[in-house]
C-alpha positions in Angstrom: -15.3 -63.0 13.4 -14.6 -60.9 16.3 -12.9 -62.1 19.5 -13.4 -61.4 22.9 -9.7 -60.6 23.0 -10.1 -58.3 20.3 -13.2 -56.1 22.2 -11.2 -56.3 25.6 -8.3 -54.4 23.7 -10.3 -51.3 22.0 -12.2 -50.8 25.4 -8.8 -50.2 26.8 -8.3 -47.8 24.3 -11.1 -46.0 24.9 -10.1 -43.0 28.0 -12.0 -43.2 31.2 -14.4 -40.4 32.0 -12.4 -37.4 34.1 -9.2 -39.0 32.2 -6.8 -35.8 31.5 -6.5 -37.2 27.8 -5.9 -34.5 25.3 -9.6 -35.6 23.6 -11.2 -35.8 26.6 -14.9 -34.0 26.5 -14.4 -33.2 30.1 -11.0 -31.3 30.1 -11.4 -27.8 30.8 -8.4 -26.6 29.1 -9.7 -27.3 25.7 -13.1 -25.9 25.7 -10.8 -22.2 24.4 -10.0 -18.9 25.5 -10.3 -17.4 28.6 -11.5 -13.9 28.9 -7.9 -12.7 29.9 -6.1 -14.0 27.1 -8.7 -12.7 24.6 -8.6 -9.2 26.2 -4.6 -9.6 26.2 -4.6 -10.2 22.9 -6.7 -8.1 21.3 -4.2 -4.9 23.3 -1.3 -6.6 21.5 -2.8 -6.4 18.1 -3.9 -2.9 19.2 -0.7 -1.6 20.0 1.2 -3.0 16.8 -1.8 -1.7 14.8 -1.3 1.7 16.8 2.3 1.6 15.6 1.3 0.7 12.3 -0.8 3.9 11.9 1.8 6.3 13.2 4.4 5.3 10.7 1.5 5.5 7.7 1.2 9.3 8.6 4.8 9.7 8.9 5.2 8.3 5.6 2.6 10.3 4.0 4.1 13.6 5.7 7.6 12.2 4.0 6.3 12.1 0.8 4.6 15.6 1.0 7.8 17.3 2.0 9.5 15.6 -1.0 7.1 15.8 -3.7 7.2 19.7 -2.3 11.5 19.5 -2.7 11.5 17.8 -6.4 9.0 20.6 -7.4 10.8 23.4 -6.2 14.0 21.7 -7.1 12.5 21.4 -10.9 11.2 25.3 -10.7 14.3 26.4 -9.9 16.3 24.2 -12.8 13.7 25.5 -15.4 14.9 29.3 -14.6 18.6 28.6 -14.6 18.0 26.6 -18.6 15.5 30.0 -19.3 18.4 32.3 -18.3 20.9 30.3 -20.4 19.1 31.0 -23.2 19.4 34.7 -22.9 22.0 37.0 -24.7 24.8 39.1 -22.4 22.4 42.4 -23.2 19.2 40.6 -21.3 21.2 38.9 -18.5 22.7 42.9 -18.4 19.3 44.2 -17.7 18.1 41.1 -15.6 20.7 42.0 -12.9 19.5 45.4 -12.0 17.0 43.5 -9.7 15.9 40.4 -8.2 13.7 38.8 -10.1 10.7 38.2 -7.7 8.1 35.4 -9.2 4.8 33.7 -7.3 4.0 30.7 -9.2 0.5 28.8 -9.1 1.4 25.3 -10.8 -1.8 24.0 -10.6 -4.2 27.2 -11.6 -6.4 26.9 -8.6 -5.9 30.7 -7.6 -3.2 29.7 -4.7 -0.1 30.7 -4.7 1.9 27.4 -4.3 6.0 28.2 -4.8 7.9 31.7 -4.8 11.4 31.9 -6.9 13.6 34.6 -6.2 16.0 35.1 -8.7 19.3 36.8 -8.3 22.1 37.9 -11.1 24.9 39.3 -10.2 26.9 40.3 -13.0 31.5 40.1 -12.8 32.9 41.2 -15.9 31.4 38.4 -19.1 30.2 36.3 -15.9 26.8 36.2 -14.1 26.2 34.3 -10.7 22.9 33.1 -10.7 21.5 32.1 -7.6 17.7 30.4 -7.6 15.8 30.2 -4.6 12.6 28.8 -4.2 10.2 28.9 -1.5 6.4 27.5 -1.0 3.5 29.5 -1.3 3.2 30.1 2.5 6.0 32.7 2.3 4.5 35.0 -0.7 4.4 37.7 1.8 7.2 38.1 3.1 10.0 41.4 2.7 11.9 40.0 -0.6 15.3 41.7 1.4 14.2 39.5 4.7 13.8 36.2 2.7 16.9 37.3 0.7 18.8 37.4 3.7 18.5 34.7 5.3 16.5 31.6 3.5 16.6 29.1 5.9 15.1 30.6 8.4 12.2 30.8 5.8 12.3 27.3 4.8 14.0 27.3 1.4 12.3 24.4 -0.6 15.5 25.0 -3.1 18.3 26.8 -3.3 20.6 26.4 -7.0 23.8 28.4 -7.5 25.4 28.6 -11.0 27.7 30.5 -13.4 26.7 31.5 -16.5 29.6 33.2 -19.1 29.5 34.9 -22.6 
């Protein structure tokens, strides 16, 4: 059985009306956002996801420019193994001139990499010097990219000795 006592003490639990309790109906701070803070945050999450965006393309550019280096890097490996291969007699004969190659890897009918190769011959030795360039430079002077690569930008550039 319930006492008066008992009903006395949960009405005084209970919060008066315009009390500033926390679960108050009538408290204006929990009813939620204002406008300001929703338009506040929504620029913060704009800006971070602004940031966000600019370091994507930068990555993606990144990855270009290297995928672009191991390629040309790979092209110009795969002449210096091919010219290993050959006897003192075809080195010789190779060293008269630069050899002067455009390379489409992936048959599409664009030029995508140039390799310039270049042997000079010293007695049994031949310094070999690979150069490798993208597509964008196929018409250029072979003397002009010859003389100064960089200025060209030179995707690869492998020196070696090769002796027989």
């Amino acid at each position: 059985m319930i006492t008066k006592r008992e009903i006395i003490d949960k009405k005084s639990q209970v919060p008066e009306e315009g009390s500033l309790d926390n679960n108050s109906r009538n408290d204006t701070k929990s009813k939620g956002f204002s406008m300001i803070e929703v338009v506040v945050g929504i620029a913060l999450v704009g800006v971070a996801l602004l940031g966000l965006a600019q370091l994507f393309c930068l990555s993606v550019m990144n990855n270009n420019r290297s995928d672009s280096m191991t390629n040309a890097t790979f092209l110009a490996q795969q002449q210096i193994d091919f010219l290993r291969n050959l006897t003192a007699d075809e080195l010789s004969n190779l060293s008269l001139s630069p050899i002067n190659e455009l390379m489409d890897i992936n048959s599409d009918g664009i030029v995508d990499y140039r390799r310039i190769t270049q042997l000079v011959a010293s007695g049994f030795y031949w310094n070999v010097r690979v150069l490798v360039f993208t597509g964008l430079q196929a018409q250029v002077e072979l003397d002009n990219i010859i003389a100064s690569p960089a200025e060209y930008k030179v995707r690869a550039d492998v020196n070696t000795v090769i002796s027989r």
